[in-house]
N, C-alpha and C positions, 0 to 999 in steps of 0.2 A: 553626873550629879551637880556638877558644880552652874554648869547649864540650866537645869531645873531651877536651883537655888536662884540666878540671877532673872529669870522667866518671873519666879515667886514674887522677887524682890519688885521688879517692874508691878507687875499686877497688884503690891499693893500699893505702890507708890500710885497708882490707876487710880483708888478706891478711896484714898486719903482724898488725890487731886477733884474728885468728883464731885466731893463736898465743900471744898474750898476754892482750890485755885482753878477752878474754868469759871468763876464768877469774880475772883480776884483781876483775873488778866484784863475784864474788860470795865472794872471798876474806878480806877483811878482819873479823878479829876486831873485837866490839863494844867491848872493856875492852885490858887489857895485851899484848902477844904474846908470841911461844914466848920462854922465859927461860933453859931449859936440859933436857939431855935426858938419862938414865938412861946411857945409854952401856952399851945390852943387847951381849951378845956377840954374834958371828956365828955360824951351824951351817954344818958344811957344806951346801953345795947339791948340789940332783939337775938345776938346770935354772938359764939364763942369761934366759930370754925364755916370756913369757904371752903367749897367745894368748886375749881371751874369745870365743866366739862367741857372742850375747846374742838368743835369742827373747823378745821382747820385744810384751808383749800378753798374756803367761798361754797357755804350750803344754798342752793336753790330756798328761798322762802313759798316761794311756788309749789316747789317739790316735795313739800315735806309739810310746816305747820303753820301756813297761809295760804291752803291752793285755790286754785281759778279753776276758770272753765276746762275740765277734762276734755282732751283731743286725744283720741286712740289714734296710735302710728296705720297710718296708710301707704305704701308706696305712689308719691305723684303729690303728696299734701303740699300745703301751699308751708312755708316757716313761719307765716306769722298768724298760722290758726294756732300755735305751740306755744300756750299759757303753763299748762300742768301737762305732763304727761304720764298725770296719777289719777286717778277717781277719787272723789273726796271720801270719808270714814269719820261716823259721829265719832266723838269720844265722850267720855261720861259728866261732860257741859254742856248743858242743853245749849244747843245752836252753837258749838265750837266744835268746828269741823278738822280734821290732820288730812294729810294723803297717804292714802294704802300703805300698807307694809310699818305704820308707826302707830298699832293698835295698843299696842301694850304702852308707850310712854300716853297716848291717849284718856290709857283707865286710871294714869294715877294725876290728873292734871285736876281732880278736884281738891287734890291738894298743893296747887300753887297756881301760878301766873302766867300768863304769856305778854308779850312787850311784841307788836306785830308793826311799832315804824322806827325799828331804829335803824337812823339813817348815816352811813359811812363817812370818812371827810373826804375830802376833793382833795386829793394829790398828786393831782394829773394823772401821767400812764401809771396804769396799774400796775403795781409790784405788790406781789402779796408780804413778803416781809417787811415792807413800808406801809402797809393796812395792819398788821399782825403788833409791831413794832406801835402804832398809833392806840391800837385795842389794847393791848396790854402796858403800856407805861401812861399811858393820855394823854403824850409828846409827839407830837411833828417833827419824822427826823428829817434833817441832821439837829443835833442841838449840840453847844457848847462840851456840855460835860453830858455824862452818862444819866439818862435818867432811868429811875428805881423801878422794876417792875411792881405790879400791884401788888402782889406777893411778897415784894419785899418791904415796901410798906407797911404791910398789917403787921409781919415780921419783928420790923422795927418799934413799929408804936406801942402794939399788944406782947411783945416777947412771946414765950411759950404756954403751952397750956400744961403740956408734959416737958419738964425739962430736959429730956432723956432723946425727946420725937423731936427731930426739925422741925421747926415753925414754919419751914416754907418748903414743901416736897413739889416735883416738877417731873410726870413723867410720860413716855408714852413718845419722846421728841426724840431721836436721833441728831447730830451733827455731825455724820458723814457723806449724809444724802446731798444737794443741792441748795444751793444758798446757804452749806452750815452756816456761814460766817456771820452770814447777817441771823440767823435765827438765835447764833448763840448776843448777839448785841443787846436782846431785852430779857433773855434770860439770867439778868443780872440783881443785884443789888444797886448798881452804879454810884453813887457817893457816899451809899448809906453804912458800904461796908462789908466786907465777903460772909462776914458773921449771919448776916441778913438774905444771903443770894440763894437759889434753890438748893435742896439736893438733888442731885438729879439719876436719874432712874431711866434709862430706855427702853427698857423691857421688861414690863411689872413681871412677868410669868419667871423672871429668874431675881427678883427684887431681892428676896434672902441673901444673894449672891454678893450684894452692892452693900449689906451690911456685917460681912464674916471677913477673918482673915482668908488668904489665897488659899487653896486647898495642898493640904502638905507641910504648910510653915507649922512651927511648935510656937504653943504658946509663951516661952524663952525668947525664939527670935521674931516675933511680935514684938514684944515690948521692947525689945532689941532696936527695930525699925521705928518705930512709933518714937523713941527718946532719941535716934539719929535725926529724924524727919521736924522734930520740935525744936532741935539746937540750930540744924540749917535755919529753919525759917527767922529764930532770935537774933544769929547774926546775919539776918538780912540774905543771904546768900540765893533764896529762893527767889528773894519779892525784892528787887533791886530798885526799884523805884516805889513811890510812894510815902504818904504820912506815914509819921507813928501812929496814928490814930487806923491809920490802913491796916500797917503790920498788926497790933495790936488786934484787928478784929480778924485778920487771917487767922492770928495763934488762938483767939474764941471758936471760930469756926472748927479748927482741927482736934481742938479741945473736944467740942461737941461731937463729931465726929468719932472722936476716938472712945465716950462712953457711950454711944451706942451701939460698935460694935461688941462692947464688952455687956451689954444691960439684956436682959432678959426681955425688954420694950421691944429688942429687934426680932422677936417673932412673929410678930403685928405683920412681919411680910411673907411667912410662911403659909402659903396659899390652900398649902396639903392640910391641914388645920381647920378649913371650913367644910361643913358638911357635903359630901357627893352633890346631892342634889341642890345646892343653891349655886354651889362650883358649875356645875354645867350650864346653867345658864347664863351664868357671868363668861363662861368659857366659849366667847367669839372673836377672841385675839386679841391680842395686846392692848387694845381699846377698852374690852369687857372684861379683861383681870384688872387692867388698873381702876376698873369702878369697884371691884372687889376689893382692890388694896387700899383706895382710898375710903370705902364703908369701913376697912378696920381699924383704917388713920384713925379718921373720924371718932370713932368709938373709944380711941387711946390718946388722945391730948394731941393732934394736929392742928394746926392753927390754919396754914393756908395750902390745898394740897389741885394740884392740876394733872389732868387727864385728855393727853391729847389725842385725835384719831390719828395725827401724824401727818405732818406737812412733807410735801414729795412732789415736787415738780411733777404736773400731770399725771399724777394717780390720786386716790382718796378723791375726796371731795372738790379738787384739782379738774373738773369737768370737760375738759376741751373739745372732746367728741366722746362716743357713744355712750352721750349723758343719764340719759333714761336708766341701760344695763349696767349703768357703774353706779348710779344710785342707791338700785333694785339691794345691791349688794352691799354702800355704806348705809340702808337701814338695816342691813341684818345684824350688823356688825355691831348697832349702838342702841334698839328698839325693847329686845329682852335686860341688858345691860343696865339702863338708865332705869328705867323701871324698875327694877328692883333695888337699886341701891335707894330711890326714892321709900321702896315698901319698906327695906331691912331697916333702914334709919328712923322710919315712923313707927315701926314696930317696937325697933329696941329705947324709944323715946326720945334717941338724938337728931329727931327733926329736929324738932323746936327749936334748938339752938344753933340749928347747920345752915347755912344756908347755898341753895347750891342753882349753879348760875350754867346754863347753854347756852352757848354760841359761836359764832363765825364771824370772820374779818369782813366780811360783807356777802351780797349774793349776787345770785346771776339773771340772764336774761338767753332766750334764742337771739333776739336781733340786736340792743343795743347795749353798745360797749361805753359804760360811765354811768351815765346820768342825763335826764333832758336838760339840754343848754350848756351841759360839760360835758359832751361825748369827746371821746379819746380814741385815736388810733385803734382800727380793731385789729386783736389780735387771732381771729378764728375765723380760717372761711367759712360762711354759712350761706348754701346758695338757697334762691327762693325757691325753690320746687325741691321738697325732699326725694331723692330717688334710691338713696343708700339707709337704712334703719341709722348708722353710725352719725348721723345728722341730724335725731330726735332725739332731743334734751334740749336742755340749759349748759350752752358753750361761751357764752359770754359773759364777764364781770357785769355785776348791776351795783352800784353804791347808791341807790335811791333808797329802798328801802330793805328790813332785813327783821328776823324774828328772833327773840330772848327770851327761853323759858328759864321760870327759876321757882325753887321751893325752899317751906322753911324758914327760919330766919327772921320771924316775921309779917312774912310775905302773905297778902291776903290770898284765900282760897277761889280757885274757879273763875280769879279777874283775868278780862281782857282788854288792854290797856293799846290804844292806837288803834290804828287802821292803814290799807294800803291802798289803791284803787284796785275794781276788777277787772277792771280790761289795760293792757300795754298801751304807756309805761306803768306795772305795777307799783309805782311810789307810795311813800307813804304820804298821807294826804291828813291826818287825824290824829294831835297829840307827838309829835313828833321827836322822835330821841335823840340825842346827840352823846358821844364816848365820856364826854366828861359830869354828865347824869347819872350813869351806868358806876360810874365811878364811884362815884358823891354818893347815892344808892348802897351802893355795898360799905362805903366805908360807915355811914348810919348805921345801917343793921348790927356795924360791930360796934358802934359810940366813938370815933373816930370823927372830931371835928372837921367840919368843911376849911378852918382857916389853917390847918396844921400846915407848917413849913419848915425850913430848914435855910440857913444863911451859907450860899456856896457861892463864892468867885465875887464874891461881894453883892448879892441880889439874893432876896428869897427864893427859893424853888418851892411850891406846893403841892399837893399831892394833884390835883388838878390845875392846869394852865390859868398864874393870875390870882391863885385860892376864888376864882370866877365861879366855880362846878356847882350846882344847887341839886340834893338829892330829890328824888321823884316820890313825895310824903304819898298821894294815893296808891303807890303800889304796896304799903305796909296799910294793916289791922289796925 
């Protein structure tokens, strides 16, 4: 008995920490903290709540919703006949073509955008949590102090829409896999505060789980736990370092924390709740319930919610060989999924206000590894004569060019914004995007100034490098 009990106790000290302190740990400035902040105006907004859906691993643009010249696998092919190794597929914009297997996010693309050159930065050898880390905070690491992922950003600026719902949900990511360490480094608030940092969810199909006490405790020794776990943290005993202004947003955070498991809002994750038939479609694994969880966010006061297909050293979207067959399989994973949550949301009339953003740390290539005039170290043998199938695909990183769908928000319908070439190197050649555009772009849609900043270490930090980032005004109505 007494086993179980301390098993209970662990598990929910688990539950508390998931919301709090794995975004506390990595938040603490090195030197002084935020001192004061510019006080940018507000714009109006086109949109109350983000959605990311995050391919994560480097999606072929090729492969999926920029293809090339289809080349069918031959045994004896040459590698560098290997642009697409998909056939193209209208979608329902006239002359906007996807590759096979992504017919259904194709039918609902008349209701948004495509962005087909946004182009990666140059951080020499490719490490994907140093692309991932760059895409989601709009910082070149290493930097001084921690910067805020995007999430926590909106977080901070917009607060809640539901007081009850995190303003910043993060799911779909594990940090036991490979490179936790660096993946957990931008899933942070970083100086803004743990109050602001995800909550985090690694497996939407058991999310109910991440918002109840441990199965067993009474609800006596709940609140038992929960008044032990709030005295720790007051005297410090948790969070040994840091401001008061830190501590302070720790005990917000746990605050928060602690009325959602008790609020009737946390059935929002109750998945058994949505009808049979729209569950099965959404039911393609962890990827396709969390677009499920996040349409219920969405529809219950979420402010910023993410969905990742889940970064993994050479699996997912992680390409390195038999790219084509491992593709075949992340479109199944995400093609019924995204499309619907696109329909559900247009139906129940929280498009309008959502705005909801795909993409990847960058894409790939058969033959070159970087960029033309920054190639890098390659990291994939790829010989010239295919003689093995497991050597047709995209196995190499490409930062040239790369595609951003998004809906909502705003966002005008059926545009296709850039261009890339059609023959290798596939760059983008037309309208050219850069991570702090992408930025500036969504923080618009929510009326979130381009100049907002924040005064840390004695220097402003922006939400983009510089307050420099200018939103992309033709991708909005």
């Amino acid at each position: 008995m007494e086993e179980h009990m301390e098993n209970s106790r662990r598990e929910f000290m688990k539950k508390m920490g998931a919301a709090s302190l794995a975004a506390a740990a990595t938040s603490i400035p090195t030197a002084s903290f935020l001192s004061s902040c510019n006080g940018a105006p507000k714009i109006t907004s086109k949109a109350d709540t983000v959605i990311l859906l995050w391919m994560a691993g480097g999606m072929a643009h090729t492969e999926t919703f920029d293809p090339k010249a289809y080349a069918p696998y031959e045994k004896g092919m040459e590698s560098k006949r290997v642009l697409s190794s998909f056939p193209k597929v209208p979608t329902v914009v006239d002359g906007l073509d996807f590759s096979k297997g992504l017919e259904s996010i194709g039918s609902v693309m008349d209701k948004g955008a495509i962005i087909r050159s946004y182009k990666s930065a140059d951080l020499g050898h490719i490490l994907h949590t140093r692309h991932q880390y760059h895409w989601h905070t709009c910082y070149e690491p290493p930097q001084s102090v921690q910067a805020p992922h995007i999430g926590a950003w909106i977080a901070k600026e917009l607060g809640s829409v539901n007081p009850v719902i995190p303003p910043f949900i993060a799911m779909g990511q594990r940090f036991t896999v490979g490179e936790g360490e660096e993946l957990k480094a931008f899933h942070s608030a970083g100086f803004l505060g743990s109050e602001y940092g995800p909550f985090l969810i690694p497996d939407p199909s058991s999310g109910l789980d991440s918002v109840r006490p441990p199965q067993g405790m009474s609800a006596k020794r709940f609140e038992a736990r929960y008044k032990l776990y709030t005295e720790l943290a007051n005297k410090n005993t948790i969070m040994e370092q840091g401001s008061d202004y830190q501590r302070e947003s720790l005990m917000r955070s746990m605050e928060q924390s602690y009325r959602l498991l008790n609020s009737p809002e946390s059935q929002v994750f109750d998945l058994t709740q949505e009808p049979k038939e729209k569950y099965d479609i959404y039911n393609t694994g962890r990827f396709g319930l969390g677009c499920l969880t996040a349409k219920r966010l969405a529809m219950n006061g979420a402010r910023f919610v993410s969905v990742s297909t889940e970064y993994e050293p050479f699996l997912g979207w992680d390409t390195h060989e038999n790219g084509h067959t491992r593709v075949v399989k992340m479109k199944e994973l995400i093609d019924g999924p995204v499309a619907q949550l696109v329909k559900d949301l247009d139906e129940s009339g929280h498009l309008e206000r959502t705005l909801i953003v795909l993409a990847s740390e960058f894409s790939r290539d058969a033959l070159l590894e970087g960029r033309p005039g920054k190639k890098v170290k390659d990291q994939v043998d790829q010989p010239d004569i295919i003689e093995d199938e497991k050597f047709y695909g995209m196995h190499r990183h490409f930062t040239d060019g790369s595609s951003i769908l998004l809906w909502g928000g705003g966002i005008k319908k059926g545009l296709v914004y850039g261009k890339t070439a059609d023959e290798r190197p596939c760059s983008s050649i037309e309208n050219t995007v850069v991570i702090d555009q992408v930025h500036q772009s969504i923080y618009h849609a929510l009326g979130i100034h381009p100049e907002t900043n924040y005064v840390i270490e004695g220097r402003p930090f922006y939400t983009t490098p510089d307050g420099q980032g200018k939103p992309i005004l033709d991708l909005f109505a």
